[in-house]
N, C-alpha and C positions, 0 to 999 in steps of 0.2 A: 386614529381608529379606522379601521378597514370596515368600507360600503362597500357592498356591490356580492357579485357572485366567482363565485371558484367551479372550475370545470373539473368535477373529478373524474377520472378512471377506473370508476367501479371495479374490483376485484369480485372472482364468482367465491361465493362462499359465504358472502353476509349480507346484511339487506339493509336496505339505504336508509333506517332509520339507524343503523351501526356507524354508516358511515356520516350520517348528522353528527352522533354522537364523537367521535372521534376527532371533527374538525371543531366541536367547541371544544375540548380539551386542548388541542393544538393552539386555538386563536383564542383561549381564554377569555370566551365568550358565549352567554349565553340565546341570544338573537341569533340564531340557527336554524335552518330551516331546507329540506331539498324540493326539487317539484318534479314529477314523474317518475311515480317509483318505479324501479325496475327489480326483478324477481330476483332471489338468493343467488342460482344459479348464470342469473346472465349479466354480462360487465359491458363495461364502456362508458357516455357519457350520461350523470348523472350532475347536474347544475345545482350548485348548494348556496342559497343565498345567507351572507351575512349580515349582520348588524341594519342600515337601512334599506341594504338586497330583499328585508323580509316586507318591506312596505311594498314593492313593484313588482311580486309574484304575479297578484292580480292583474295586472298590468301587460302582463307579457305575451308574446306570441310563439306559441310554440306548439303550431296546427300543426305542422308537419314533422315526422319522426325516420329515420332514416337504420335502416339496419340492416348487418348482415348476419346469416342465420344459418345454421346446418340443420339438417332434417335427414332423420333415420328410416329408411323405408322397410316398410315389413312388421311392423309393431305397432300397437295402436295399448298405451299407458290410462291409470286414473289422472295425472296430472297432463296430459298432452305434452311430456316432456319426460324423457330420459330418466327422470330424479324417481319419477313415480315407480306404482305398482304395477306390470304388465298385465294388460288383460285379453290379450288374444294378438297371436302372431301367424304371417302368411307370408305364402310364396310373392316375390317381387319381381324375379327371375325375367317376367315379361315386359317389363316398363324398360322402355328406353327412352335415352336423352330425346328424341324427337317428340316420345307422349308425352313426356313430365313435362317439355318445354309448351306444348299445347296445351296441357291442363292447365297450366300458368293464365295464358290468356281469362279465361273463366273468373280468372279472381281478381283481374284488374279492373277498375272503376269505383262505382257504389255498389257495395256489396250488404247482404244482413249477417251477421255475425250471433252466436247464443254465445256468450261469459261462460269461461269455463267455472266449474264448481273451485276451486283451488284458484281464487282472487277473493281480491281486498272489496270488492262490491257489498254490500248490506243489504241483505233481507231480514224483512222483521226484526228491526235493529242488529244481528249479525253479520261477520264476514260470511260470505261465503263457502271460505276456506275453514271454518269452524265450526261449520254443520257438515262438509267433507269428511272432517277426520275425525266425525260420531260417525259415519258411513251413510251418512243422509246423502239424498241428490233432491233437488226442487227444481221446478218449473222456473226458468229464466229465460226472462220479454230477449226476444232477439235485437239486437244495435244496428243501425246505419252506418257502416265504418267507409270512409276510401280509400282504392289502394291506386294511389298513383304510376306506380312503375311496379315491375314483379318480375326480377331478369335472374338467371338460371345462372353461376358463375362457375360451377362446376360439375361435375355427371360420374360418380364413383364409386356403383352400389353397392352396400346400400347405402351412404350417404351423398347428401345431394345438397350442395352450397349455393346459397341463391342471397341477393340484395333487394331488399324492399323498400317503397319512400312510401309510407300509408299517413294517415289522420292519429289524430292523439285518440287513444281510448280502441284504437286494435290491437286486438291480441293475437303476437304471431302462433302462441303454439295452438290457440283456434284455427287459425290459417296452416300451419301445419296437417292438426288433425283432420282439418275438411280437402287436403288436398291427396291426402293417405283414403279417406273415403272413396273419392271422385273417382282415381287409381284403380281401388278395389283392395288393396293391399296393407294399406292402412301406413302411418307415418309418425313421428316424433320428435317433438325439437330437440334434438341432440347439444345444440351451442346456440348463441345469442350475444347479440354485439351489438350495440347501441353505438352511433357516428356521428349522429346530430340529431338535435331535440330542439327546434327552430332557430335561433341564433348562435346556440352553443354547437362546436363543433370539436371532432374527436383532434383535430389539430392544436386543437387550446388546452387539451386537456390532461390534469397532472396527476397522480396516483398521490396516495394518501403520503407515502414516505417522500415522496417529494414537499409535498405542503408543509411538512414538518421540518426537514430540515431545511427550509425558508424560510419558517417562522423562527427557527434559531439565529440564522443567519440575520433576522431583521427585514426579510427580500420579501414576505406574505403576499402585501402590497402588491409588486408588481406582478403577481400570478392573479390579480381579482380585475375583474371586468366590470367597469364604473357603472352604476345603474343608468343614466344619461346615454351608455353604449346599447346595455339591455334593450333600453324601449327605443331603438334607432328607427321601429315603422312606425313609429308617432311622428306625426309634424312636428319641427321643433322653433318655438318661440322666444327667441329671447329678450328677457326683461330689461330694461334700466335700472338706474340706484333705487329711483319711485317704487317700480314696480317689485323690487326686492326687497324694500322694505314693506310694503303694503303685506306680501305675501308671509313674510316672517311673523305678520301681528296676522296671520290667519285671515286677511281679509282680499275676493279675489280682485284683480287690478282690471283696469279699462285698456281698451287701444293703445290708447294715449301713454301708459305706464310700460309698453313692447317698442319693441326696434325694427318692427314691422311694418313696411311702406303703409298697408292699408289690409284694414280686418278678412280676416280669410273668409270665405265664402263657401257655405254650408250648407246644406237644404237638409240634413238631419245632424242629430248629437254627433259629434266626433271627439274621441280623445287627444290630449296634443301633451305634449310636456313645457314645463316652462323650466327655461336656462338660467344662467349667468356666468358668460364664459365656460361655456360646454361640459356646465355642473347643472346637476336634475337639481330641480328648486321644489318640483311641485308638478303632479300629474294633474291637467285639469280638464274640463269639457265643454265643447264649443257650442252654446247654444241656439239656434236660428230665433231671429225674431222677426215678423210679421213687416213689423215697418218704423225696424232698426239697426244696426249694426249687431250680427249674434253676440252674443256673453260669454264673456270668459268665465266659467264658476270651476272655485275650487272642487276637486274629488280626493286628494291624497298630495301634499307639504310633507316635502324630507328635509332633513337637517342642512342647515346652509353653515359652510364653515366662512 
């Protein structure tokens, strides 16, 4: 049975619940599941966890999001993206690679971001995007987003190719349209290209007709990335026979049952994984004790073959 996750290659044109759907038809299976959707129109890496992949989503780090993007200067859309409805176009004619390159600056750091109306976010139990296309617009709390890096890759008006490394929960075509503001000119994300979404990276990663005809071939397997690789910024502990058995009857082990000189040293909860021979046993959490060695307690046991 195939654990772990598959890096797919988003194609623009469908959306990453299509593309769940697609890889449990392929790995006939129904424990499917992706993390960080990415919009209809924009591709690249989209991490689709299978079968016990679905247990270590929680589990995962993937603060940092990495993308490159085109932006259309001179239009400003209902969707802050090329797909939409235009709603007011301008002269750009004035922007040059040196201003656009200094408007950049502005938006590196901690910035506040308002959710565009056209996302998956939930007001008053809806999307967003479903009181959008009744023609409603509502009041939306602005986000804390960071934008790490914000580099300008090309200058070709009116489009303008740039690489961003921001936080999870940015939205570039917000970033687009506030940087079409700032201009004066107004902007839209023309393309979008997802590269890495913390540990998954666009070099790992296989289009949907790949994964199938792998899964014919019987190869699935080696296209999936072991959940033990996933959670690799966990500390990793590995068990004895003891402590493998202890954790299999769901109960969680002592020091004593780890292959660890001596208990890790903690001054608050930390996650760690536990092993056995560089297979995830079991995600668990380190707990300090006053005037004891902290505690290992179970949080999450995956299938030990």
């Amino acid at each position: 049975m195939i654990n772990g996750f598959v890096v797919i290659d988003k194609p623009a044109g469908i959306t990453s619940h299509d593309v769940v759907s697609r890889v449990r038809r392929i790995l006939g299976t129904r424990r499917v599941g992706h993390t960080g959707t990415l919009d209809p129109f924009a591709t690249g890496v989209l991490p689709v966890a299978v079968n016990e992949g679905t247990k270590a989503i929680p589990f995962l780090d993937e603060g940092l999001k990495r993308y490159e993007a085109v932006l259309r200067l001179g239009v400003t859309t209902d969707t802050l993206d090329t797909t939409g409805r235009v709603l007011r176009e301008a002269d750009f004619s004035s922007i040059t690679g040196e201003s656009l390159e200094a408007s950049l600056t502005r938006f590196t750091g901690v910035i506040s971001q308002i959710p565009p109306m056209y996302s998956a976010i939930k007001q008053g139990g809806q999307p967003l995007y479903r009181l959008a296309r009744q023609g409603r617009e509502v009041e939306r709390a602005p986000r804390q987003v960071e934008i790490r890096s914000l580099e300008m890759l090309s200058f070709a008006p009116p489009l303008v190719s740039m690489r961003v490394l921001c936080s999870r929960g940015t939205y570039v075509r917000t970033l687009a349209d506030d940087i079409g503001t700032l201009l004066g000119c107004g902007a839209a994300l023309q393309e979008l290209r997802r590269t890495a979404s913390g540990p998954f990276v666009i070099s790992e990663a296989v289009t949907i007709d790949q994964l199938d005809g792998a899964a014919r071939e019987g190869r699935a397997e080696a296209l999936c990335l072991a959940p033990w690789s996933a959670l690799a910024h966990l500390a990793d502990i590995p068990l004895t026979d003891a402590g493998l058995a202890k954790v299999r009857q769901g109960r969680s082990p002592e020091w004593g049952d780890t292959n660890v000189a001596q208990p890790c040293a903690c001054d608050a909860p930390m996650l760690v994984r536990l092993s056995r021979e560089k297979r995830l046993v079991a995600v668990a959490e380190i707990a300090p004790a006053s005037a004891a060695d902290p505690r290992i307690v179970l949080k999450r046991v995956f299938i030990c073959d």
